[in-house]
N, C-alpha and C positions, 0 to 999 in steps of 0.2 A: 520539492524542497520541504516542503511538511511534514510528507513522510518518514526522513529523516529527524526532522526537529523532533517530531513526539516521541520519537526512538531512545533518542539522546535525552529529551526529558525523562523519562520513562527511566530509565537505569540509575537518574537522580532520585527516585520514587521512596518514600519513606514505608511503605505499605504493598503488599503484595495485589490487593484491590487496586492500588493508583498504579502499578506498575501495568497490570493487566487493563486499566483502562485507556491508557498511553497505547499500549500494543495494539486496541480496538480503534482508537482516533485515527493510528498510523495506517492499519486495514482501509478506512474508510476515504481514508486520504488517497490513498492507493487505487480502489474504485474509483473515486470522483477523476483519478489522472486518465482511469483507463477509458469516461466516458465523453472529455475531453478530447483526446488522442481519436478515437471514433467520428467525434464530428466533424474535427479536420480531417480526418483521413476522408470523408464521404462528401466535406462538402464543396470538391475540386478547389478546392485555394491553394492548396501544396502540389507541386509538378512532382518532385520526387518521392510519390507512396509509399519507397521500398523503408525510406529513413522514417518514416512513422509509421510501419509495420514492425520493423525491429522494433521501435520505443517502444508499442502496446506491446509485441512480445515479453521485453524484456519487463514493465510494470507490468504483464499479467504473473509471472514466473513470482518477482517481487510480493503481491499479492496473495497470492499460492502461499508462499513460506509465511506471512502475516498469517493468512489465515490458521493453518498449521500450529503455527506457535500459540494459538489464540485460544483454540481447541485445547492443547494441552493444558495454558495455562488454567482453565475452565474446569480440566476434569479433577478428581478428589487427589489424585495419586501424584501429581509435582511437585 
């Protein structure tokens, strides 16, 4: 849910700096789900793997694009 909240902060952003730090919070947010999702997946308390194999799938994909966007916003030329 974080994720999304600094997103949506983030587009309220007065500043191209605070927009792009919203996008870094929401990256990180995103890491912190996918490290979560890991230790429940490994530390046998969920029966069905397969639904928190998809979840890390899909926050790592999620991840991926943050990161991406993050880069850009970073380099001189956006």
């Amino acid at each position: 849910m974080s994720i999304g909240a600094n997103l949506i902060e983030g587009g309220a952003s007065s500043s191209r700096l605070e927009f792009k730090k919203f996008y870094e919070i929401a990256l990180r947010s995103a890491n912190e789900t996918k490290y979560w999702l890991c230790l429940l997946r490994d530390s046998g308390l969920v029966e069905k793997k397969e639904s928190i194999i998809r979840l890390l799938n899909e926050v790592t994909e999620i991840a991926n694009m943050l990161a991406a966007g993050v880069i850009k916003l970073k380099s001189k030329n956006f």
